[in-house]
C-alpha positions in Angstrom: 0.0 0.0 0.0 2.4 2.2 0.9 3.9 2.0 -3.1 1.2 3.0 -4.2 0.6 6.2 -2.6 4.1 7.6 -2.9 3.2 6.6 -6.8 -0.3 9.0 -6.7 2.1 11.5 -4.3 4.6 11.4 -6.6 3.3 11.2 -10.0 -0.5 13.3 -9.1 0.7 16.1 -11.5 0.8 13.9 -14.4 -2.0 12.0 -13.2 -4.0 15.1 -13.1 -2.7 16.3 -16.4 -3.6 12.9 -18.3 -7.2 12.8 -16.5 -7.9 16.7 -17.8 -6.7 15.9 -21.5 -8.9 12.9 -21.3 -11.5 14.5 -20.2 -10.9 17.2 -23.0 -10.6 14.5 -25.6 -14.2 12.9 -24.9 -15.8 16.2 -24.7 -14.2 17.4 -28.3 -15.1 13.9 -29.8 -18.5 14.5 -28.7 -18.9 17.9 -30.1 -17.1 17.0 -33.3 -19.3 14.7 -34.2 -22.1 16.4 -33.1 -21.4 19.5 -36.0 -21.5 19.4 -39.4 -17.7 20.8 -40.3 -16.2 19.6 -42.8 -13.1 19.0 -41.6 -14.0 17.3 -38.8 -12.1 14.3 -39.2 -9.1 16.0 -39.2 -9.8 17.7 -35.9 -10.5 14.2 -34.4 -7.7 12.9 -36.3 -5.5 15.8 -33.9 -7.4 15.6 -31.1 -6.5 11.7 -30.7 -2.9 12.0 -32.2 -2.1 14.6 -29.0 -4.2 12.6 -26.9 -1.9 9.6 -27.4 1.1 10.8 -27.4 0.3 12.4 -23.9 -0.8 9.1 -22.7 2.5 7.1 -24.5 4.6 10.2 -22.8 3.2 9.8 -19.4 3.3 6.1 -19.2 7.1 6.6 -20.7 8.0 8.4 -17.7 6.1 6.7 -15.3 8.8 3.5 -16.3 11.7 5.6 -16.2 11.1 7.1 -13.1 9.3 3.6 -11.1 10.7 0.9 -12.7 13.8 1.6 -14.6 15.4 2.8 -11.3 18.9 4.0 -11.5 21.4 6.4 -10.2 23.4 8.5 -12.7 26.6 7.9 -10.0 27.1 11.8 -9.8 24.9 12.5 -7.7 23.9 16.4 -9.4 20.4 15.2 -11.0 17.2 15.7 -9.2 16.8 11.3 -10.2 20.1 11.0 -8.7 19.6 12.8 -5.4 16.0 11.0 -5.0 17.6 7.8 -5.9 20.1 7.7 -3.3 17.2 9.0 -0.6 15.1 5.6 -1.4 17.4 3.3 -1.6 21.0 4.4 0.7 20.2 3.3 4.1 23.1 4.4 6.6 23.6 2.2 9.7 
């Protein structure tokens, strides 16, 4: 339990972000295909294409930044210095 919420701690601003362009999406889908433009599957076409790569960016770093867990051994990145706080125990 306690893994997941320093995930949602950690990661609620891109959480929040993906939920609000989601939320965006469906509401643009809905009205697009609600009008009569003509270009309207182009404008869906957009619409999804950002959607998507938000969700393939945000799931991207999730990985890096959960799973693919490594120091960078200097020790001057913001990964590096949160890296050695989870994982250096001193006796």
């Amino acid at each position: 339990m306690s893994r997941i919420k320093y995930f949602l701690t950690d990661f609620q601003g891109f959480i929040i972000l993906l939920l609000i362009s989601l939320v965006v999406f469906l509401g643009s889908v809905v009205i697009l295909n609600q009008s009569k433009i003509k270009i309207k599957n182009y404008l869906l076409a957009l619409a999804s294409s950002l959607f998507f790569c938000l969700f393939f960016f945000t799931i991207t770093e999730a990985y890096f930044r959960y799973i693919y867990d490594l120091s960078d051994g200097i020790g001057f990145l913001k990964v590096a210095q949160k890296w050695h706080a989870r994982h250096v125990v001193f006796n």
